[in-house]
C-alpha positions in Angstrom: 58.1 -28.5 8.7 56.2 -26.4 6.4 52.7 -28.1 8.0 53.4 -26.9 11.0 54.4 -23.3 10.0 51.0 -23.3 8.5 49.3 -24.3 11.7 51.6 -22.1 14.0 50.0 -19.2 11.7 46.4 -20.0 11.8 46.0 -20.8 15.0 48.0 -17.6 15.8 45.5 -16.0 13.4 42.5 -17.6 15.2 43.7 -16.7 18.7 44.5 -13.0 17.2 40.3 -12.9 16.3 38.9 -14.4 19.7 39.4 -11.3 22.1 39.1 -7.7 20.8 41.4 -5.4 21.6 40.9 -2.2 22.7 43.8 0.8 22.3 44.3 3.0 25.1 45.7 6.5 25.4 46.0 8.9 28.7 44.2 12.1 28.4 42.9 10.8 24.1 39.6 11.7 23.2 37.2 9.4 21.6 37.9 11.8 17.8 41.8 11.6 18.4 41.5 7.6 19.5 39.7 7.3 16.2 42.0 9.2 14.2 44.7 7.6 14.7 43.3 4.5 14.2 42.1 5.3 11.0 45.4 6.6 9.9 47.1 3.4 11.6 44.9 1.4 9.6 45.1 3.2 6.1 49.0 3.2 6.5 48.7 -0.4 7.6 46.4 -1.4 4.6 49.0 0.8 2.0 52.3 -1.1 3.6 50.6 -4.4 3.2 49.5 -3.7 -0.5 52.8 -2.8 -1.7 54.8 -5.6 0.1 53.1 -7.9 -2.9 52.9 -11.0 -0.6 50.2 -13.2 -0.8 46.5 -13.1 1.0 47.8 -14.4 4.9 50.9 -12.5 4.6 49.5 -8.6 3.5 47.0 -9.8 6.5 49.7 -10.6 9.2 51.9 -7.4 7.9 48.8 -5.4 8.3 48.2 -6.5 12.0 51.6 -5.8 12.9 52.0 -2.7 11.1 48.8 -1.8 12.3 50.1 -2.4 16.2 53.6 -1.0 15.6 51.6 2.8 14.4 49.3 2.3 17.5 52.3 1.8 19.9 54.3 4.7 18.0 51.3 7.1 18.7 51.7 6.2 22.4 48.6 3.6 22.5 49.0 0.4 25.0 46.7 -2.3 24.2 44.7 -3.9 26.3 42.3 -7.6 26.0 38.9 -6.5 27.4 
């Protein structure tokens, strides 16, 4: 059970690296678009720290955390 947990996450991990996303906003300008992703990512990078977990989980809650700010700022992501 716990094998394939670990393989469940890396390959979701792997798949998460291949394609680049890109985070689109109507009417954003390139300075607001990087903005808020700065400030996604700093508030990402402070949540993860202070969770305590170990290496793959502060990177997993980082992604997420990451996606959830972007989404909250009115971001959709898109693959391309």
């Amino acid at each position: 059970m716990f094998r394939t947990i670990i393989v469940v996450l890396v390959a979701a991990s792997l798949a998460a690296c291949s394609s680049p996303e890109v985070w689109r906003k109507s009417g954003a300008s390139q300075q607001v678009v990087r903005a808020d992703t700065d400030a996604c990512h700093g508030a990402a990078q402070r949540s993860s720290d202070a969770d305590g977990g170990g290496y793959l989980y502060e990177q997993l809650a980082n992604y997420n955390y990451f996606d959830r700010c972007m989404a909250d700022h009115g971001y959709l992501v898109s693959l391309y």
